[in-house]
C-alpha positions, 0 to 999 in steps of 0.5 A: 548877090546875097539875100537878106533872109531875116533881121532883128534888132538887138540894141540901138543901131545893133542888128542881126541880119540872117544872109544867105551864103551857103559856102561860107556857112558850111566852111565857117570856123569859129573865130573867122569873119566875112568881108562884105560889100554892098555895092560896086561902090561901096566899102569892104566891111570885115564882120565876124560870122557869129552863127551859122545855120548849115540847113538853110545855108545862111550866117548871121552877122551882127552890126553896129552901125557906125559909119556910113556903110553899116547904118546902110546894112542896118537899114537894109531889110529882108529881101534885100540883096548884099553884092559881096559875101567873101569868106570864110577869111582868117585863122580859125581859134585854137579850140583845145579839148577840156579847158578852162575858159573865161570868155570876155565880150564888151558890146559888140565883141559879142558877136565875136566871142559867142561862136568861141565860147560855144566851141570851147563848150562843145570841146568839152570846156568848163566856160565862164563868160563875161559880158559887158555894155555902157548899159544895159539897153547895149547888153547883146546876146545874154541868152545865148550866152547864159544857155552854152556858158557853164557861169555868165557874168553880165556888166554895165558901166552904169549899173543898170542891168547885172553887176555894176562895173567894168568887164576887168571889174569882174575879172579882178573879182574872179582872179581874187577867188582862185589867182589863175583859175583860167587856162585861156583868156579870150576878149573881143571889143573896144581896143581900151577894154582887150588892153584893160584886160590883157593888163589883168592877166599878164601879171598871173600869167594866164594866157590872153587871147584877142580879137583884131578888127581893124580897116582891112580892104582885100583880105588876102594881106596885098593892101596892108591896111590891117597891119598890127605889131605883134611882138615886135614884128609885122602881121596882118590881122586879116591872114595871120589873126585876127586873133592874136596872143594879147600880151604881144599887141602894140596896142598904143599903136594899134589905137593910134591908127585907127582914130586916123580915119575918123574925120573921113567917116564923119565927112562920109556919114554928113554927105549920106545924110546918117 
């Protein structure tokens, strides 16, 4: 059992909860995730581990509630105890020394792209971060960001908060002061918004790095549930990701697979009275 050691809300149905796991913080690499289990019958939930504190042994996860299982989480308070924490799971990012790295979160891929752009600063990299919401109460983790990254640019669809626009917006603007000013591309969030993104860097060629975050149940790639096309060949995002070169993924299909499950999420989420 796991314990809740502290949560804090940090925008509509987004919470950081602190857990206390003390193998997985200190294994924990960035880029790699946990899958959790709140009980013997509840669902496996993959969350990226967003922070560590190796003194206390605990990691935070930050969670959207969307379906039953994460309203649930969202809800839980701090003494609460958490059945399953298993990780860490996944293939570390590939943090290379002195490099140049634009880092692009939309909503909740914040989560995922904090603990990037952090390692890429502490290797040595000059980082630029973007960061985008629908508006600005849906702006996550800007302080954070603005205190490891060398520039942060903060979007709203809506214009409420920072520049007016799309993450891709920013980037194009960024592209059009130097055409390849990046040596690496990293985006976590919405399947449309790392496609978006991947369609701006292909053209120069700059390298596009994403994160996958799709149904997974094991994470030992047995079930198959995560299996994305990469290239054209079959991997599974639990073992072989879940980060992956962006101009490879089959998005279409990707997106396609994913909406499969809605109607059973809804049905969940009515019977739980959420």
């Amino acid at each position: 059992m796991h314990r809740i050691l502290a949560r804090q809300p940090l925008a509509p149905d987004v919470v950081r909860i602190w857990i206390d796991a003390p193998v997985v913080a200190r294994k924990r690499r960035p880029g790699q995730f946990v899958i959790v289990r709140l009980s013997e019958e509840g669902e496996r939930i993959p969350l990226t581990i967003a922070e560590v504190d190796e003194a206390r042994g605990a990691i935070a996860l930050i969670v959207q509630g969307v379906g039953k299982s994460t309203k649930t989480l969202n809800r839980m308070q701090e003494g609460d105890g958490i059945l399953d924490v298993a990780g860490p799971l996944g293939q570390p990012t590939n943090v290379g020394a002195n490099r140049t790295v634009c880092c692009i979160a939309g909503g909740i891929g914040a989560a995922v792209i904090l603990p990037i752009a952090r390692a890429f600063k502490a290797a040595g990299g000059y980082v630029t971060v973007i960061v985008g919401a629908r508006t600005r109460a849906l702006v996550i983790l800007e302080d954070e960001f603005r205190a490891i990254a060398d520039q942060t640019i903060v979007t709203t669809d809506d214009g409420s908060h920072g520049v007016p626009g799309l993450v891709t917006d920013a980037l194009h603007d960024v592209l059009a002061c130097a055409p390849a000013p990046f040596d690496e591309v990293v985006a976590a969030g919405p399947l449309p918004m790392m496609r978006a993104v991947c369609d701006v860097t292909r053209p120069p060629g700059i390298r596009t790095t994403v994160s996958l975050n799709p149904i997974m149940i094991d994470g030992t790639g047995m079930c198959g549930g995560c299996r994305v096309s990469i290239g054209g060949q079959q991997k599974f995002v639990c073992v072989d990701g879940p980060e992956f070169d962006g101009h490879q993924v089959d998005f279409a299909e990707l997106i396609a697979r994913l909406s499969a499950f809605r109607e059973f999420e809804r049905i969940a989420l009515h019977r739980a009275g959420l």
